[in-house]
N, C-alpha and C positions, 0 to 999 in steps of 0.2 A: 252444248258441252260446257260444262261449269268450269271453272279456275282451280277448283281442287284439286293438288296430287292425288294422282295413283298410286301412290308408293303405298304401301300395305303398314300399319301403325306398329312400331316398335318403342322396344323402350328407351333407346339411344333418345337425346337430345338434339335438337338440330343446333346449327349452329347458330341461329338467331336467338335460341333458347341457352345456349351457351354464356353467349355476350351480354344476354339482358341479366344475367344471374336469376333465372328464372327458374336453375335446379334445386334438386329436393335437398333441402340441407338435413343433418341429422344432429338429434340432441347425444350427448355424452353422456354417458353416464357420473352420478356422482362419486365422489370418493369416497371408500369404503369406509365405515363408520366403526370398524374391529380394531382394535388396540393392537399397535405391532408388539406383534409376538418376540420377544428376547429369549435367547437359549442360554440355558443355564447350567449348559456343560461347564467341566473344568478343563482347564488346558492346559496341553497335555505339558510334561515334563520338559524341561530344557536338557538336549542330548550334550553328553559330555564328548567330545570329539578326540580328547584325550584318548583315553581309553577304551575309544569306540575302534583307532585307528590306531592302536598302540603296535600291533605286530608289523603295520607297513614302518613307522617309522626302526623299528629292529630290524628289519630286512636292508632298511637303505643304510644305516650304521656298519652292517654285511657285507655290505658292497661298497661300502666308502675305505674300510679297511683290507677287503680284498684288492681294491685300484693301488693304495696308499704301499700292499707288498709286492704286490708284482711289480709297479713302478719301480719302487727301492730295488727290486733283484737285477733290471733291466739296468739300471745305474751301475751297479756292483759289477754284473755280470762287463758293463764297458770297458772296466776298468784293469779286466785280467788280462795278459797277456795270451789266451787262446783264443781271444777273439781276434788279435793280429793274424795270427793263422788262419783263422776262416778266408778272410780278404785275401792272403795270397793262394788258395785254392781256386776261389770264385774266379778268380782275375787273372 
């Protein structure tokens, strides 16, 4: 009987082969020798946000002035004497 493994020959490393640095190293390749490519689009427009958004701000001016009368009516409305009468109905 001889001293050699039975192990069947793969292409794993062993780990003696490991340790020694004994695996297959590989070359890199070089850097490519083509000139980088620059694109030579134009870019694009600068968005005007203005008037891209112009109907939201109309909208909130809408509704800053609808807060601004109901609020006012809600004040007025405190100050009438019919609203004494509501309270002694409720109560």
């Amino acid at each position: 009987m001889t001293n050699q493994s039975r192990r069947r020959p793969t292409r794993n490393l062993t780990r003696r082969e490991r340790r020694t640095g004994a695996a297959q190293t590989y070359a890199t390749p070089a850097a490519p020798t083509a000139p980088f490519r620059r694109s030579y689009m134009a870019e694009p427009a600068p968005v005007d946000y203005a008037a891209e958004y112009r109907f939201i701000r109309k909208d909130l001016i809408r509704i800053l002035v609808w807060a601004t009368v109901l609020i006012g009516l809600m004040v007025l409305l405190s100050f009438l004497p019919i609203a004494d009468g509501f309270g002694q109905l409720l109560g």
